[in-house]
C-alpha positions in Angstrom: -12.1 -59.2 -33.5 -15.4 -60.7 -34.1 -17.0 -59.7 -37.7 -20.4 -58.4 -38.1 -22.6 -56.3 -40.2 -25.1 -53.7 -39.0 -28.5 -53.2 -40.6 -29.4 -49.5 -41.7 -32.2 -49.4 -38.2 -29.0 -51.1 -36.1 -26.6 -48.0 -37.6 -29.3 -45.4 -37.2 -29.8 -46.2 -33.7 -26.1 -46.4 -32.8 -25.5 -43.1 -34.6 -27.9 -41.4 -32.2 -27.4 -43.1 -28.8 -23.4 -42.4 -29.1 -21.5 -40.7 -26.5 -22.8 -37.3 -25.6 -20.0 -36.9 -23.5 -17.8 -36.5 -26.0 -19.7 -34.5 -28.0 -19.9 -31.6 -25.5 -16.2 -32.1 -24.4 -15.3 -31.4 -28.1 -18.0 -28.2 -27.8 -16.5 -27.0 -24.8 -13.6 -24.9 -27.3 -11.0 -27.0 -27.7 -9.0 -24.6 -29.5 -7.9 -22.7 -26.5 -6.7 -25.5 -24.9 -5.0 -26.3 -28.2 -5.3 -29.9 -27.8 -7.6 -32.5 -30.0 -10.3 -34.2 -28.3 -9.1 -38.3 -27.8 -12.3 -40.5 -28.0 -12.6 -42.9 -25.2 -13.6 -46.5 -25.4 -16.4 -47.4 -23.2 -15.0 -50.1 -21.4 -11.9 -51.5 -21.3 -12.7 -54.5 -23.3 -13.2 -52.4 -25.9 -10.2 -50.1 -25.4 -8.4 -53.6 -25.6 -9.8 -54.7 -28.7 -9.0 -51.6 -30.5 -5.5 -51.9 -29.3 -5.0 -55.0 -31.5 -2.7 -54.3 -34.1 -2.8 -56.2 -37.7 0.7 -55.3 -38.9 -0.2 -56.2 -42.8 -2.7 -53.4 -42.6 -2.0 -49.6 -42.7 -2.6 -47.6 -39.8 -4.9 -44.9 -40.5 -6.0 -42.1 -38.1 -9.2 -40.2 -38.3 -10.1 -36.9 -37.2 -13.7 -36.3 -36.5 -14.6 -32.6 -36.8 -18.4 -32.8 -37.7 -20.6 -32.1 -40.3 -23.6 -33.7 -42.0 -21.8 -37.1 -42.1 -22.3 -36.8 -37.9 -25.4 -35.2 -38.1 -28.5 -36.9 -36.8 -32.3 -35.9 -37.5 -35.8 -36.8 -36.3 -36.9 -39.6 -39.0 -35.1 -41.4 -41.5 -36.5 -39.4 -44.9 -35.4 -36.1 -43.5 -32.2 -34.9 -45.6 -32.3 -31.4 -45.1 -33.5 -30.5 -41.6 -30.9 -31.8 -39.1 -28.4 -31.3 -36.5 -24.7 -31.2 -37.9 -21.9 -32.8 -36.0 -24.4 -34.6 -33.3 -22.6 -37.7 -33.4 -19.2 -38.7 -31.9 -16.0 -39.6 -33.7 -16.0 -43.5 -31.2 -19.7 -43.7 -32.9 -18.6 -43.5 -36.6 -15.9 -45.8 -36.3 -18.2 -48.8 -35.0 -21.0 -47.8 -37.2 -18.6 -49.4 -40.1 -16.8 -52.5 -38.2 -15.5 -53.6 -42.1 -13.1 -51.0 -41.7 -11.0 -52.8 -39.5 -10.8 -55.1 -42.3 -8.7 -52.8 -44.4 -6.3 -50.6 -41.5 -6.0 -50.2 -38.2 -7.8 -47.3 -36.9 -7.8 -44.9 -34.1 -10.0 -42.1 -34.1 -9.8 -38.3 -32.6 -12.4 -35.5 -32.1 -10.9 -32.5 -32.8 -14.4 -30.7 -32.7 -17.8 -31.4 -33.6 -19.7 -28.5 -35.5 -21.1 -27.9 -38.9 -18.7 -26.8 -41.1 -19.7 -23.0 -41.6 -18.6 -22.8 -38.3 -14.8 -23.6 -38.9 -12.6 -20.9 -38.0 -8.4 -20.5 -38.7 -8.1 -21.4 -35.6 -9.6 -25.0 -36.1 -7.9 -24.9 -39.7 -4.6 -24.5 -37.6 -5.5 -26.7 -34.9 -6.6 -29.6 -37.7 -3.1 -28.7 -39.7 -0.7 -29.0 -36.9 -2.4 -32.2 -35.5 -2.2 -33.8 -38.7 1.7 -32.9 -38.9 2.1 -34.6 -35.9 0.5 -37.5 -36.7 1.7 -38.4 -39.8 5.7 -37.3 -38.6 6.1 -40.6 -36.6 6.1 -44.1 -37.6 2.6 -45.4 -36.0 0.6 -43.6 -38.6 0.3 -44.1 -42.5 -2.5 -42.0 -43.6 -5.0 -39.5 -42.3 -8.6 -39.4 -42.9 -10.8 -36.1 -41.9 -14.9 -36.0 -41.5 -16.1 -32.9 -42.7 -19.0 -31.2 -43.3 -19.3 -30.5 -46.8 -20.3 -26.6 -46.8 -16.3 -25.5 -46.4 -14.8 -29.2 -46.6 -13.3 -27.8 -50.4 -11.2 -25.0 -48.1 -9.7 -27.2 -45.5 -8.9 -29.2 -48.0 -6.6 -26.8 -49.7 -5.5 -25.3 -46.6 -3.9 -28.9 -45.6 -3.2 -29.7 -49.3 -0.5 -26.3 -48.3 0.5 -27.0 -45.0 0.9 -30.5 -44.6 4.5 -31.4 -44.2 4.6 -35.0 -45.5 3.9 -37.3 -48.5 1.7 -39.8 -46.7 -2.0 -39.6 -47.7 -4.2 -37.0 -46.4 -8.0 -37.8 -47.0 -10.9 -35.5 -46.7 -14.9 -37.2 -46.5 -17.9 -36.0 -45.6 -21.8 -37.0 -46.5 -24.9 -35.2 -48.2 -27.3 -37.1 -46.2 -27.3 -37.2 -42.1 -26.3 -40.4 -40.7 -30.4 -41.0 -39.8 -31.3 -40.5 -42.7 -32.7 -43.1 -45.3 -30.2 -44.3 -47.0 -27.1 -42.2 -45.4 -24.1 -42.2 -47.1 -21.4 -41.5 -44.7 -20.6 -44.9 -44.0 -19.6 -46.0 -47.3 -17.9 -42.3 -47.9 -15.9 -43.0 -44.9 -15.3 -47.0 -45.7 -14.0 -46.0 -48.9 -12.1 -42.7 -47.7 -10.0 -45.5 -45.3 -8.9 -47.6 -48.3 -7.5 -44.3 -50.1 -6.0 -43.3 -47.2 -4.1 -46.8 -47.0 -3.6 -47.5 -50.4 0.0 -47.2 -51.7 -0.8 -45.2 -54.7 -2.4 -42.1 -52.8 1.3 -41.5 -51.1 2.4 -38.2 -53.1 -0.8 -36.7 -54.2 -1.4 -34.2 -52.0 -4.8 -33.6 -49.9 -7.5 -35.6 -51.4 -11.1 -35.6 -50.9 -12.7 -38.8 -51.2 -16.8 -38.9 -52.1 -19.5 -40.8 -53.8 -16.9 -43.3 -55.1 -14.5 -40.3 -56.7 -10.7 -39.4 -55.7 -10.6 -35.8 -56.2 -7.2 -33.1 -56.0 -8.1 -30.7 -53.2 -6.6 -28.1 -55.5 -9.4 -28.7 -58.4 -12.5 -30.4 -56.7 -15.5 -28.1 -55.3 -19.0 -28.4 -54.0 -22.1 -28.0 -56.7 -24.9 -28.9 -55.3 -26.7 -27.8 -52.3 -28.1 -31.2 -51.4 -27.1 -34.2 -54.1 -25.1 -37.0 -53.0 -23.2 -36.3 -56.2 -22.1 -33.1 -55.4 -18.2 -32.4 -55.2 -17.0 -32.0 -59.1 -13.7 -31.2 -60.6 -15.5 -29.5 -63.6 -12.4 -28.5 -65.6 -9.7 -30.8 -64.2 -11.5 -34.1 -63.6 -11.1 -36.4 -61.2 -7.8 -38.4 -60.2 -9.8 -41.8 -59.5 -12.0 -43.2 -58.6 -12.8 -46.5 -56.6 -14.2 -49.7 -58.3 -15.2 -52.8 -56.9 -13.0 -51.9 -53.4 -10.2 -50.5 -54.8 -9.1 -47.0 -55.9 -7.7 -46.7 -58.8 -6.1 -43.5 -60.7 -6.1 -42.2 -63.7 -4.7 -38.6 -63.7 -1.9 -36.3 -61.6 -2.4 -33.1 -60.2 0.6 -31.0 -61.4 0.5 -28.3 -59.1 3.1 -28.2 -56.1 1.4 -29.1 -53.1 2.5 -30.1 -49.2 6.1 -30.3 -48.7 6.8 -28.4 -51.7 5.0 -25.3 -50.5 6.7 -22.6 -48.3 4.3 -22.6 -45.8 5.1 -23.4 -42.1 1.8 -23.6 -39.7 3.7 -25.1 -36.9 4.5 -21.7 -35.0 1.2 -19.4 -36.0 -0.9 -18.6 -33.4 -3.2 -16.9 -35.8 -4.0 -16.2 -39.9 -4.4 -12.4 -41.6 -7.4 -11.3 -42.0 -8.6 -12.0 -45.8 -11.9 -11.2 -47.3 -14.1 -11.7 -50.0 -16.1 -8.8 -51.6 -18.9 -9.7 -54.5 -19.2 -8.4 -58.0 -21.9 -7.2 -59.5 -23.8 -4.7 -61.3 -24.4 -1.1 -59.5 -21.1 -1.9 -57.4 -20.4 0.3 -54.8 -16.7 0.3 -53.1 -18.2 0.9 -49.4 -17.6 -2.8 -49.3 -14.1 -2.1 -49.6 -13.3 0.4 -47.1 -15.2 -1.9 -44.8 -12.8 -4.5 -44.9 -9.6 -2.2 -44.7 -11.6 -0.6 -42.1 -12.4 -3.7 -39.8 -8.3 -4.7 -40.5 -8.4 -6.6 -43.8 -5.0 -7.5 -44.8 -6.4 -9.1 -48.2 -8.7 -8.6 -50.0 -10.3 -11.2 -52.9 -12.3 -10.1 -55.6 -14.8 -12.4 -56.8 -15.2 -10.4 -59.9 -18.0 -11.2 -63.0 -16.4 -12.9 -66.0 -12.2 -13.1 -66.3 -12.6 -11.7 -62.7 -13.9 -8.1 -63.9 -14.2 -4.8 -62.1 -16.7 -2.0 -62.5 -14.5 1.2 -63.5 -15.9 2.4 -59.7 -14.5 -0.6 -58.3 -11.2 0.0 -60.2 -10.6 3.5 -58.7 -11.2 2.1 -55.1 -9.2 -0.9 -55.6 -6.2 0.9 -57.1 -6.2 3.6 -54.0 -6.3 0.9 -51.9 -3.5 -0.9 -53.3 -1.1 2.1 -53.5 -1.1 1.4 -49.7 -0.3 -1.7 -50.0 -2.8 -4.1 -49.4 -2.8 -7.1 -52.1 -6.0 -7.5 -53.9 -6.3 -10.6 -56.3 -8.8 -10.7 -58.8 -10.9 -14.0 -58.8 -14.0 -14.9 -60.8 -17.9 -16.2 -59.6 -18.2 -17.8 -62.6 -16.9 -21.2 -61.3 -14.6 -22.3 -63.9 -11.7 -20.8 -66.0 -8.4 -18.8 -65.4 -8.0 -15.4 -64.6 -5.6 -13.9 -67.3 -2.9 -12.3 -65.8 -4.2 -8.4 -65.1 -1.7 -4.8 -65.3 -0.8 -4.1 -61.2 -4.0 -6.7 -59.9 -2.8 -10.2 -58.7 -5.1 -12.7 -59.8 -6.1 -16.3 -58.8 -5.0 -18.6 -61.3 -8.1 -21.5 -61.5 -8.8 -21.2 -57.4 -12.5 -19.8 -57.0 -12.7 -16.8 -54.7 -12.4 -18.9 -51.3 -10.0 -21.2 -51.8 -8.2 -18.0 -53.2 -8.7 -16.3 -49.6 -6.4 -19.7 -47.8 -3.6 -18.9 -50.4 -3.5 -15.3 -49.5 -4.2 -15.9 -45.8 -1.2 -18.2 -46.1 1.2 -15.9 -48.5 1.1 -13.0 -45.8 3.0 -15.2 -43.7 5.4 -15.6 -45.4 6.0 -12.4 -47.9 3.9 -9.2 -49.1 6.0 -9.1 -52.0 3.7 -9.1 -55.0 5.6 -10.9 -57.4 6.4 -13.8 -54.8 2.7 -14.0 -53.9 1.4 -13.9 -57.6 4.3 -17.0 -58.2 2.0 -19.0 -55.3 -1.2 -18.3 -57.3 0.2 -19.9 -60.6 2.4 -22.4 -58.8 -0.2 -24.0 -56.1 
C-alpha cells in the first residue's frame, strides 16, 4: 500500500467531501433493522487494497457511531458550533493512512449522531456487535468513535457486557474534524495502537484520549470544550502513550467483562432508570413522575455523601416499600457513598454511570442485597 501523509487542508477537505451516502444510510434507524451499517469502498481498487492482510499486525475493527470526532463545521477556528457525526466511518479511516502501519483495519457505521442522542437500543446494538466481533478469530481488538457528551456511559455499559478479554477501546475528539488543529486523528491513531497492543488484553473497556489510557469504570468528562477533558480524578489513569507506545502503570481492580453477570445477547430492551437532582427546596413530585411514567429505578444524585432532604426521605422510603430500588449517588463528582440503613448506594460511579448498573442489575435480579454486591463489586 502506498504511504503518504495528508496536510491538515488535504484532511479537512476529505473529512467533508466523504460519503453522504453512508451517512444517511446509518440515519435511516438502523436499530430496527438490528444490523450495523458496513462502509463501502468506493471502487473496487480500493475494496482490494483494504483486503490486504499484514499477518504481523493485529486486526482491529472500528465502529463509527459519531460524535465531534466526525463532526464537520463552516471554518477551521470554529470549535463549538458544528454538526456532530457529519462524517463517515470509510472517511476517518483514510483521513489517517499511518494506521495501516500499526493493524489491519476494517471499519463499520453503526450510526452516525451526536452522542446525547444514544439510546439502549444503540447501547445494545453497539454491545452485541462488539461480542460478535471479537468471538471469532479475524478480530483482535475493537475501537469505538464516540462523541464525548455520553462516551463515559457506553463505556461502562460495554466495560459490563462485553464477553471477552481482547481490548475494547473507546475515542472521541473535543474539536470537529474541520477544525484548526482537530484532534481526532491522532485520538483515533493512538486509540488503534491500544487496541493492538498486547498489554491492553484483560483491562476491561478503555477510553483512549489526549495521550491517556483511562478504566471506563473510573474516567469521566470535565470539561465542556478542552482537549484535556476526560479525568480519572480519584483513581488516575492506567497509561498513558509515549513516543508511540502505550505504556501502563496501574490496574483497575474492579471485576469487569467476562466476570460480570450480565448477558446482552437476548434483550430486546433495558428497564427504565432515572436520575432525579438534589438540591435545596426539594420537592418529591419528581419522584412520583418517574414511577408514574414506569420507572423501574430510580438514582439519586444526592448533595454531599449522596444526601436526602428529610422530604425526599419520606417519598423515597414509600416508594421503596413497593419495591422499586433507589440508590443513593452523589453530584459532587468524586468520593464514595458510605453504605446507607435500607438505601442502595453507588459505590464511586457518579449518578449516570450508576443508572447502566441498575439498568443492567434488573435483568438479572431485584434482590437488594445482590444488586448492592454489583455496586461495590463493578
Amino acid at each position: 500500500m502506498k504511504k503518504f501523509t495528508f496536510t491538515l487542508m488535504a484532511f479537512v477537505t476529505l473529512m467533508v467531501a466523504c460519503s453522504q451516502e453512508t451517512v444517511e444510510q446509518a440515519e435511516a434507524d438502523p436499530i430496527e433493522d438490528g444490523e450495523a451499517v458496513v462502509a463501502e469502498e468506493g471502487n473496487e481498487e480500493e475494496e482490494a487494497e483494504q483486503q490486504e492482510v499484514n499477518e504481523d499486525l493485529p486486526n482491529i475493527s472500528i465502529l463509527a457511531t459519531g460524535g465531534t470526532i466526525a463532526g464537520s463545521g463552516s471554518v477551521g477556528t470554529n470549535t463549538t458550533d458544528y454538526q456532530a457525526g457529519d462524517i463517515a466511518i470509510e472517511a476517518l479511516i483514510e483521513a489517517v493512512p499511518e494506521m495501516t502501519e500499526i493493524a489491519n483495519i476494517t471499519g463499520e457505521q453503526i450510526v452516525n449522531i451526536g452522542s446525547p442522542d444514544i439510546t439502549n437500543e444503540h447501547l445494545l446494538t453497539l454491545g452485541n456487535r462488539i461480542n460478535e466481533l471479537l468471538a471469532t478469530d479475524d478480530v483482535d481488538g475493537i475501537v469505538v468513535t464516540h462523541g464525548t457528551d455520553t462516551m463515559e456511559e457506553t463505556a461502562y455499559f460495554l466495560n459490563l457486557v462485553v464477553k471477552s478479554d481482547k481490548p475494547v477501546v473507546l475515542v472521541g475528539a473535543m474539536r470537529p474534524a474541520t477544525a484548526m488543529s482537530a484532534d481526532g486523528p491522532l485520538n483515533l491513531y493512538n486509540a488503534v495502537l491500544v487496541a493492538g497492543h498486547e498489554e491492553s488484553v484483560g483491562r476491561g473497556t478503555l477510553v483512549s484520549f489526549n495521550d491517556r489510557i483511562a478504566s471506563a469504570r473510573h474516567v469521566t468528562k470535565t470539561d465542556t470544550t478542552v482537549v484535556d477533558t476526560f479525568v480519572a480524578t480519584e483513581e488516575g489513569y492506567l497509561g498513558r502513550i509515549v513516543g508511540g507506545v502505550p505504556h501502563y502503570y496501574t490496574e483497575i481492580t474492579q471485576s469487569h467483562t467476562t466476570e460480570t453477570p450480565f448477558d446482552i445477547s437476548d434483550l430486546e430492551e433495558l428497564p427504565q432508570v432515572d436520575i432525579i437532582y438534589g438540591h435545596q427546596n426539594n420537592d418529591p413530585y419528581m419522584l412520583d413522575a418517574a414511577v408514574e411514567n414506569g420507572a423501574e429505578g430510580i438514582i439519586f444524585a444526592g448533595s454531599g455523601n449522596g444526601s436526602m432532604s428529610s422530604v425526599m426521605q419520606e417519598a423515597a422510603m414509600e416508594i421503596m416499600e413497593e419495591g422499586m430500588p433507589i440508590v443513593r449517588a452523589s453530584r459532587v463528582g468524586n468520593g464514595t457513598v458510605s453504605h446507607k440503613d435500607d438505601y442502595l448506594t453507588a459505590d464511586s460511579l457518579n449518578p449516570h454511570k450508576a443508572r447502566i448498573l441498575l439498568m443492567l442489575a434488573l435483568t438479572v435480579t431485584d434482590d437488594e442485597e445482590e444488586i448492592q454486591e454489583y455496586y461495590d463489586s463493578y
